[in-house]
N, C-alpha and C positions, 0 to 999 in steps of 0.2 A: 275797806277794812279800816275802821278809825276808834279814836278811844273818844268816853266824854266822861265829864268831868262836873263837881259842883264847884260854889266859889272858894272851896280849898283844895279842887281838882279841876274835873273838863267840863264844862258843861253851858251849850246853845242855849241863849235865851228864849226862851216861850213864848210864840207869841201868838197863843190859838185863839184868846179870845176876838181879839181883832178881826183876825184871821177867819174866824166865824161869820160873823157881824158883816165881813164885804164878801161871805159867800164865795170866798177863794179856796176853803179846804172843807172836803166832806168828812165826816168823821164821827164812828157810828158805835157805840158800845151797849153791846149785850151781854145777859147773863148766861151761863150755862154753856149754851150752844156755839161751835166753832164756826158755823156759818152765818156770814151775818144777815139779817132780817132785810129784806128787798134787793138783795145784792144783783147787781146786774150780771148776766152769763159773761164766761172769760171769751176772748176772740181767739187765744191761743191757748195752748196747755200751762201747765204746771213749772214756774221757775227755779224754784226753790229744791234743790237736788235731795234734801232730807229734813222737811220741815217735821215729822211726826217722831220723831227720836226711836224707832220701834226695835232698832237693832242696834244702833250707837250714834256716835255723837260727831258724828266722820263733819265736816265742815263749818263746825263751829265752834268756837273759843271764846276764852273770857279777856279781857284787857288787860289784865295785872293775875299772876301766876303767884305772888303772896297775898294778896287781897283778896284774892275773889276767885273762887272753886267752881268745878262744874261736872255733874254727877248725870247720868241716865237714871230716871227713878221706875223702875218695872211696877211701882205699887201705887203711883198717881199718874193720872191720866184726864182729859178732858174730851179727846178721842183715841179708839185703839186702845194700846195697854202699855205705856209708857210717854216718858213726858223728860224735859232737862230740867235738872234742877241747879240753884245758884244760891250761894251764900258770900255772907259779907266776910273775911276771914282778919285773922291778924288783931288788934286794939285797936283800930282807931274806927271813925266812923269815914265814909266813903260810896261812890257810887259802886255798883255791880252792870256788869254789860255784859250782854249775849251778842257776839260778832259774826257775821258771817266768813269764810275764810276757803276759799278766794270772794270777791265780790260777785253776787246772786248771778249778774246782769253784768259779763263783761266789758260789751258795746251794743247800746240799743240799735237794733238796725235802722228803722227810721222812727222820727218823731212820732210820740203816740200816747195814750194815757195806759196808767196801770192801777191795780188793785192790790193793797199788802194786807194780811190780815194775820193775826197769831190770838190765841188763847192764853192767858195768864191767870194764875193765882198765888195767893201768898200763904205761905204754912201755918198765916193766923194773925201776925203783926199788920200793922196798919201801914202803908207805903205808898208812895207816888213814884211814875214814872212813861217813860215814853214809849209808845212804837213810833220809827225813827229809818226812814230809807234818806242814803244820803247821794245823791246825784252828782256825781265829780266828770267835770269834764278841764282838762290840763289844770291851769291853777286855779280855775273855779268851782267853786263847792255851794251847792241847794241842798238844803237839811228840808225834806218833807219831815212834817210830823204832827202827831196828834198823842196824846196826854191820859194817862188812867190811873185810878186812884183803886187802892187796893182793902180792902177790909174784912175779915174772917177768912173763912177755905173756899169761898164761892169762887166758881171761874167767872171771868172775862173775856169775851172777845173784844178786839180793836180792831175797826178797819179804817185804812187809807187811800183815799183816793188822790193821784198826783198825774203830773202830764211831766215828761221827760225826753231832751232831747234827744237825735241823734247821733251815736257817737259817745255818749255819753256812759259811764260804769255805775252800775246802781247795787249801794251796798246796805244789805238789813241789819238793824240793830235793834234788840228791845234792851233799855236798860231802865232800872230803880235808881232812886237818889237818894245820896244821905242813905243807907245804913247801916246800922248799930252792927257792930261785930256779933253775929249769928244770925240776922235776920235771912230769911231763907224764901226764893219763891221759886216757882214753877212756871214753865215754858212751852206751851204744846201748839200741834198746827198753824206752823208758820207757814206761811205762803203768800206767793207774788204771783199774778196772770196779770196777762196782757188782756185789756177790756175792747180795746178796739184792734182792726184787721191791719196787719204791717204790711201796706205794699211790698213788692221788689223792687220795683222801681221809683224815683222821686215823681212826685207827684205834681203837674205845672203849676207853679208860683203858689205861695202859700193857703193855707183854706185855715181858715179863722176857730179857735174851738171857743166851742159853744159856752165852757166854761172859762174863765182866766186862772192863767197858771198860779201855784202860790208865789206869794212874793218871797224871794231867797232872801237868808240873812247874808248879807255883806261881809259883815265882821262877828264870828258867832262868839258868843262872850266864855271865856276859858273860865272866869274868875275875877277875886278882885284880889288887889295889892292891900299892903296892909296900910298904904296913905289909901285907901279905898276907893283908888283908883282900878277901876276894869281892865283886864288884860283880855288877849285874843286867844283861841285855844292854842295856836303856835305861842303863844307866849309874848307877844308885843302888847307893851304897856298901852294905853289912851294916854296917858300924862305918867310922869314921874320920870324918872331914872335910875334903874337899878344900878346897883355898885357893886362890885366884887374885884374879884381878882385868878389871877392862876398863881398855884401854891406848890412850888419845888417841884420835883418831878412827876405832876399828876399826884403828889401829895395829899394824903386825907387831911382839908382841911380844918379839923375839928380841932386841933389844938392853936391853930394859927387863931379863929375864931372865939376863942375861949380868954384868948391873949385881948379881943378888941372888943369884949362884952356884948357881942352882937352874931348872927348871922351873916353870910355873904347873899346878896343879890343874887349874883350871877358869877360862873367859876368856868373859866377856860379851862380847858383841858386839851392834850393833844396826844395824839393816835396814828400807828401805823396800820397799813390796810390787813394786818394780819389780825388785831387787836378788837376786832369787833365785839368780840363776847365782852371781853373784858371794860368797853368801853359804855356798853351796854347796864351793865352791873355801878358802873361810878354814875352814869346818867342817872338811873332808878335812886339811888343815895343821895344825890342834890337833889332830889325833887320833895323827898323825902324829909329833906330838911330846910326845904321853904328854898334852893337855889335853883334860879334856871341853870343848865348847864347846858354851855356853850360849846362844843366837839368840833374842834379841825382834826381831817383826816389826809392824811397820805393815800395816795391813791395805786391797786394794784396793776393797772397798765398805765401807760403814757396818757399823756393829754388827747391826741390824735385816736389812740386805740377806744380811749375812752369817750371822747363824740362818736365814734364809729358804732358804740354799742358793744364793744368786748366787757366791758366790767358793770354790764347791766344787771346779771345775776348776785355779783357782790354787792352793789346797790338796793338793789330792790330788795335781799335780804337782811342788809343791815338797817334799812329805813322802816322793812315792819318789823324788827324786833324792838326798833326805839318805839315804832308805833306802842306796845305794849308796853311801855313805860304810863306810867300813869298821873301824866300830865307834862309839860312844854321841853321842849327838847330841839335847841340851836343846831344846824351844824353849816359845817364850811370844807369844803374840797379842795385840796392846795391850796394855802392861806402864803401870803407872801410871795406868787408869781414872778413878781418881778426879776427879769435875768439870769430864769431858770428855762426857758426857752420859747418858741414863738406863742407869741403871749395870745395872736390870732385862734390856735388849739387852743389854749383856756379857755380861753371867751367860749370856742365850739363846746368845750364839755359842758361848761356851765349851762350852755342854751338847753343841754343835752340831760342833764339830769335833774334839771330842775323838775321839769315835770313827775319824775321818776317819783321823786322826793313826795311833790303834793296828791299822787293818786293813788300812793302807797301809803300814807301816813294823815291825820287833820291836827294833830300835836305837833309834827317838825316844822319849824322855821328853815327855808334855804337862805341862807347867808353867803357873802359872799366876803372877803377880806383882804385887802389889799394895805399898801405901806401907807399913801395919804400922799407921802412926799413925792414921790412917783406919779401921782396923777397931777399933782398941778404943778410941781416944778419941774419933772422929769423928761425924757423925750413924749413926743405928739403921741406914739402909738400905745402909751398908757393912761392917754388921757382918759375919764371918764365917761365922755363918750367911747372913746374907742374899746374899752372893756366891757362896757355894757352887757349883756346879753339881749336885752326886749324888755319891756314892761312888763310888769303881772308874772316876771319868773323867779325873782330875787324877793324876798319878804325882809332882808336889813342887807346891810351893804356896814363893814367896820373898815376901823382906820386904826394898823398900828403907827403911832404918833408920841414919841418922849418929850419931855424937855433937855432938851440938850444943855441947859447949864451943869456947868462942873466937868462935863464930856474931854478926855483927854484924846486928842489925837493928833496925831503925826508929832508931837509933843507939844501941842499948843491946848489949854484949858480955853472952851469955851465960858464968852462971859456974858453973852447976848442973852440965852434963852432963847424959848418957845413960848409963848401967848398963842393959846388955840386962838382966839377969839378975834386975834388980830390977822393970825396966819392962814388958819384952814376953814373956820367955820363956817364965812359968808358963802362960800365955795361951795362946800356940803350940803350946806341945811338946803341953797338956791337950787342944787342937783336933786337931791333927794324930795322936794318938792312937785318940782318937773317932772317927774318921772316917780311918784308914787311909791316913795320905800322909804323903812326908815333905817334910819342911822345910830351908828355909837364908835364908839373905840375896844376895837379889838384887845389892843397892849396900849397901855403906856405907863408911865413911870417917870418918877423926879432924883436924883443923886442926894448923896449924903449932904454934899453942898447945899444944893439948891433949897435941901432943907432945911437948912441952915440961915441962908440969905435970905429965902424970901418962904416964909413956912406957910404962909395962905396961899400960893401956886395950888395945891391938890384941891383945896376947900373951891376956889377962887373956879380952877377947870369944870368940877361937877357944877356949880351953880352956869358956868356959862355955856354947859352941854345943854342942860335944864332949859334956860333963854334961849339957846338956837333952835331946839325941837330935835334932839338928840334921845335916844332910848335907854345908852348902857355905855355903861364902863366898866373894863376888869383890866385891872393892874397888872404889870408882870414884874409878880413876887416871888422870883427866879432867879437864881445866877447861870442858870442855862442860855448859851449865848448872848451873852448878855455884855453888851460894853461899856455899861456904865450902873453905878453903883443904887441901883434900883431897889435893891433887895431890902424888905424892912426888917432890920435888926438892933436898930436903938430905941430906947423907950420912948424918945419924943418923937419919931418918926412913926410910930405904933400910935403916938396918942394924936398924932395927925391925921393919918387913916381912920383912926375908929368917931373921930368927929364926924367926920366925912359919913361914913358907914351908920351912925345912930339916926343922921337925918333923912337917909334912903329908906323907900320899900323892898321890902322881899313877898316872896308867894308866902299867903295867910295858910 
C-alpha cells in the first residue's frame, strides 16, 4: 500500500525505455480486450481478491480522500458490467492512484515470476500513467512498472511481467499523473497470477531465470525542491537543506510564516500516542503547503512492550494513515531517549518498527532523534554505535543541538557557545556516511543574546549543515521546555531567520 507522486507530489522515476532496450521488462498494450494477446497460462490461480468491481469496491482505495475519489461505475465497463472509476478532486492539479488495501501478495511463498494486467480508460481527456506492482521486502522497495498513455473512451490493457522474491509483499497500483481537477478515468480487470509453478519446498541452490529481473530503483524520485533539487519519495533531499522550524504548541504556522515572507521547509511537530488522527490531519496541511512535516511521537506501551510487538497495531495504523497523506511524511518514536530508561529497549523498538514503517507506507521516513550531546560527549552506552539499530532501518538520524551562548544556569551565563562545525559535525557527517543515513537537526536554537553578539550563528549553522552533508533543520520556536531564550519574538531575530528561510528549498 503506497502513495505516488508527480514533482509536486510522489512519483518513481520512469525508466521503461531503457528498461525495454536490455529486454528486462515485458510490457504489452492492447486495445479493447482485457486479455492480453500471447499471454502465457497462469501456474496458479487468480491473486487479486476483487479485480472486476462487479459488486463493490471492497479492497481498494484511493491515496488522498480530498484529492481523489473513487466510485463503482455500473454503466462502464471493459469486462462484465462494472468498472472503478477515479477523479482528480479539489483545485489543484495532482496524481490520482488506485491502491490495493491490504497488499495483493502478502508474502510470496517462493521465488517466482508473475503476471499483473488491468484494463483502463479515460472519460475522454488525454492522460498518462502507470500499471505499477511494488515489491517490498523490510526496507527495500522494487517498483515493477510499465507506462500507458490514455486518449478518447477507448480501453486499455497493460500487462506486466516481473520476477519477485521470496518473502517479499507485492502491492498493485494503477495510477494517472498530473490531473486537472475533474479528469476522470476508469479501472477494470485487474489481476495478478502466478506464471510459473511455486515449489513447497526450496529448491537446491539457485536455478538461473531465463529472463533477468528488472533492475529496482534505489532511490525512486518523490519530486523536486524548489532549488531543483530531487527529493526521495520519503522525502530526503539529493542536495539542499530544508529549513523550518516547530511553532508554539503544534501551532498553525501560517502566521509565523507570513511574519518571515516565506514558507517553512520542514515543521516539527509533536504527538501523544492518543493524537494520531489529529496528527494525521496537520501532516496533510504541511504537505499542502510545500512543508515536509516532521512527527515525534510518544509512544502507547513501554519501549520493551513495544520491541515485543504490543503496539504493533497502533503502528501499523498510524503509518498507513500517513501513507495517505499525499506526499513525504518524517516521523520519530521517542525522540530524546536519553535517561528516560534502558536505552538497550529503544534501540530494540527502533529495530522493531522500523520495518513496520517501510512495509506499510513508500512516503514515510523513519527517523530517529536523539540529543547529539549524549552521543559524543555522554556516557559509552549512547554512543552512536551503541543506539544504532542496523543499517538500511533508520532513513535520517536528527540531533537536538542549541547554542548555548547567553544559557543561564546554576547562575553562571554561558559565554563560550556552540560552533556545530567545530563541535558535532565531523562526528556526524563521518557516522552518517558509514552507515548510510542522513542527517539534520531535529531542534536547535540561539538566545536573545547570542543574537545579539554574534547575529551570523543561525545564517553561519545552515551553510555549515549544507558543507557537512546535513539534510534539515527545524528550529525550536517554542517556549515549551525550553531553557533558554529561543523563541523568535524580536524583529531582528525574525529578520535573521527569514534570511536564513529565503535561501532554502521547500517541496514545489
Amino acid at each position: 500500500m503506497a502513495n505516488d507522486t508527480s514533482r509536486t507530489a510522489r512519483r518513481s522515476t520512469v525508466l521503461l525505455a531503457s528498461a525495454l532496450s536490455a529486454g528486462l521488462l515485458v510490457a504489452t498494450l492492447t486495445g479493447g480486450s482485457a486479455a492480453a494477446a500471447g499471454a502465457a497460462p497462469a501456474a496458479s490461480g487468480e491473486l487479486v481478491a476483487n479485480g472486476s468491481f462487479e459488486k463493490s469496491l471492497t479492497g481498494w482505495r484511493t491515496n488522498s480522500r480530498t484529492t481523489q475519489s473513487l466510485w463503482r461505475s455500473p454503466a462502464v465497463s471493459a469486462k462484465g458490467t462494472a468498472s472503478a472509476k477515479l477523479s482528480r478532486t479539489g483545485s489543484s492539479t495532482g496524481n490520482v492512484v488506485l491502491n490495493d488495501k491490504p497488499n495483493t501478495v502478502i508474502s510470496v511463498p517462493t521465488s517466482g515470476r508473475y503476471r499483473a494486467t488491468v484494463s483502463v480508460r479515460s472519460a475522454g481527456q488525454s492522460m498518462s500513467g502507470q500499471l505499477r506492482v511494488r515489491e517490498v521486502a523490510g526496507a527495500s522497495v522494487t517498483a515493477h512498472k510499465t507506462s500507458v498513455s490514455l486518449k478518447g473512451t477507448a480501453w486499455k490493457t497493460v500487462t506486466l511481467d516481473f520476477a519477485a522474491a521470496k518473502g517479499a509483499s507485492l502491492d498493485v497500483n494503477v495510477i494517472m499523473w498530473k490531473l486537472k481537477p475533474g479528469a476522470t478515468f476508469y479501472v477494470d480487470a485487474v489481476s495478478l497470477v502466478r506464471t510459473d509453478a511455486p515449489t513447497s519446498t526450496p529448491t537446491p541452490g539457485p536455478t538461473p531465470d531465463p529472463t533477468p529481473d528488472p533492475t529496482p530503483d534505489p532511490t525512486p524520485t518523490g519530486g523536486r525542491l524548489t532549488n531543483d533539487c530531487a527529493y526521495s519519495l520519503r522525502g530526503l533531499p539529493e542536495c539542499g537543506v530544508l529549513f523550518g522550524a516547530a511553532v508554539g504548541s503544534n501551532t498553525d504556522p501560517a502566521s509565523f510564516e507570513s511574519q518571515l515572507g516565506g514558507n517553512l521547509g520542514v515543521r516539527r511537530t509533536y504527538w501523544g500516542a492518543s493524537n494520531s488522527n489529529s496528527s494525521v490531519r496537520v501532516a496533510a496541511d504541511d504537505v499542502a503547503n510545500r512543508r515536509v512535516p516532521w512527527l515525534s511521537y510518544k509512544l502507547p506501551y513501554s519501549w520493551a512492550e513495544m520491541a515485543d510487538g504490543k503496539g504493533d497495531a497502533w503502528a501499523v495504523d498510524l503509518i498507513r494513515q500517513l501513507d495517505e497523506v499525499d506526499g513525504p511524511v518524517w516521523v520519530a518514536f521517542h525522540h530524546e531517549p536519553e535517561n528516560d530508561g534502558d536505552i538497550r529497549q529503544w534501540v530494540s523498538m527502533q529495530r522493531h518498527l522500523a520495518p513496520l514503517v517501510h512495509r506499510n507506507s513508500d512516503n514515510v521516513a523513519m527517523t530517529m532523534v536523539v540529543t547529539g550531546w549524549h552521543q559524543l560527549y555522554g556516557e559509552s552506552q549512547y554512543s552512536l554505535d551503541n543506539i544504532w539499530p542496523g543499517d538500511g532501518l533508520v532513513d535520517l538520524i536528527g540531533f537536538d543541538i542549541y547554542n548555548q551562548y547567553g544559557v543561564v544556569k546554576d547562575g553562571k551565563t554561558n559565554t563560550k557557545g556552540t560552533d556545530l562545525a567545530d563541535s558535532y559535525y565531523p562526528q556526524i557527517s563521518a557516522f552518517a556516511k558509514k552507515h548510510g543515513v542522513e542527517w539534520g537537526l531535529g531542534e536547535t536554537g540561539f538566545t536573545d543574546k547570542a543574537a545579539q553578539d554574534d547575529p551570523q550563528w543561525l545564517q553561519r549553522t545552515y551553510q555549515q549543515t549544507k558543507a557537512w552533508g546535513g539534510s534539515a533543520i527545524a528550529y525550536f520556536n517554542t517556549p515549551l521546555n525550553s531553557i533558554g531564550s529561543w523563541v523568535i519574538t524580536t524583529p531582528s531575530k525574525t529578520d535573521l531567520f527569514a534570511d536564513v528561510l529565503k535561501a532554502s528549498p521547500t517541496l514545489r
